[in-house]
C-alpha positions in Angstrom: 1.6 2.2 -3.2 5.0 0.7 -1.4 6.3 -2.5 -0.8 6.3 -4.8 2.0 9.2 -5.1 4.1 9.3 -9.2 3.4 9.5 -8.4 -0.1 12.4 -5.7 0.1 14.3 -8.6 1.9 13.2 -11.6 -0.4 14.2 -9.5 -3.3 17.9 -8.6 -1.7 18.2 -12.0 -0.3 17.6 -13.3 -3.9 20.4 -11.1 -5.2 22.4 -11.5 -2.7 22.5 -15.2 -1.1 24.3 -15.3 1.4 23.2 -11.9 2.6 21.7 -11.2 6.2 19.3 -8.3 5.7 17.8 -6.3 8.9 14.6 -4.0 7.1 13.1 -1.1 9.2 10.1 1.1 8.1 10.8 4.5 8.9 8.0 6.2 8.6 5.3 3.9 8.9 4.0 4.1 5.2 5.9 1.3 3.3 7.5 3.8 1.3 10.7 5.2 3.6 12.9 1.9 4.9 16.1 1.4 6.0 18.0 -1.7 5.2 21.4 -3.1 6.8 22.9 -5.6 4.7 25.8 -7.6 5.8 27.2 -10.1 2.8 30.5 -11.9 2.3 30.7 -10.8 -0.9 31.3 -7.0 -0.1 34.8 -8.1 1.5 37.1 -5.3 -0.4 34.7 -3.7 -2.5 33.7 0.0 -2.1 31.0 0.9 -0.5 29.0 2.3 -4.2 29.5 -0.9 -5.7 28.2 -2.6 -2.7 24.9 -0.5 -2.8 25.0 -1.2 -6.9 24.9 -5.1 -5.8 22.1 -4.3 -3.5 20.0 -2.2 -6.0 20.4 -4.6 -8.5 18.9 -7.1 -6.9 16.0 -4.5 -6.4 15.5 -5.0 -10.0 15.2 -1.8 -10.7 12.8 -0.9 -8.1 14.6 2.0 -6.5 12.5 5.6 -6.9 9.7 3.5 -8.6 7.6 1.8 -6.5 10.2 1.8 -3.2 10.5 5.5 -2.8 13.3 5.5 -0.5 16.2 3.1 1.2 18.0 4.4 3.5 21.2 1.4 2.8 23.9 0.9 5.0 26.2 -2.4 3.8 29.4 -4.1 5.0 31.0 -7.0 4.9 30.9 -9.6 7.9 33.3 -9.1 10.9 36.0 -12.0 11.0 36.7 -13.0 14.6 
């Protein structure tokens, strides 16, 4: 059984306040998402420990219950 796209974004969005978080099911089967998340916070950091702040906030969820995330993360762009 997967999880709901709503609760892969509650869960990030919890973790990550300030975070805007765009979910996409790839295949159609809950299990295989894509997530673009775009947080202040990742301003200078490398992109692995901005994917460590994103899993964390999965709680450990990653490979259990959400099979796969396809993550892409970045920083907002200042205009």
């Amino acid at each position: 059984m997967g999880m709901a796209a709503t609760e892969i974004e509650a869960l990030i969005v919890a973790g990550i306040p300030d975070a805007q978080v765009e979910i996409t099911d790839l295949a159609g089967d809950g299990d295989h998402y894509a997530a673009r998340v775009v947080a202040p916070m990742f301003k200078g950091m490398p992109r692995v420990r901005q994917h460590q702040a994103v899993y964390a906030a999965l709680g450990g969820r990653m490979g259990g219950v959400l099979h796969a995330l396809q993550l892409t993360t970045e920083a907002p762009v200042e205009e």
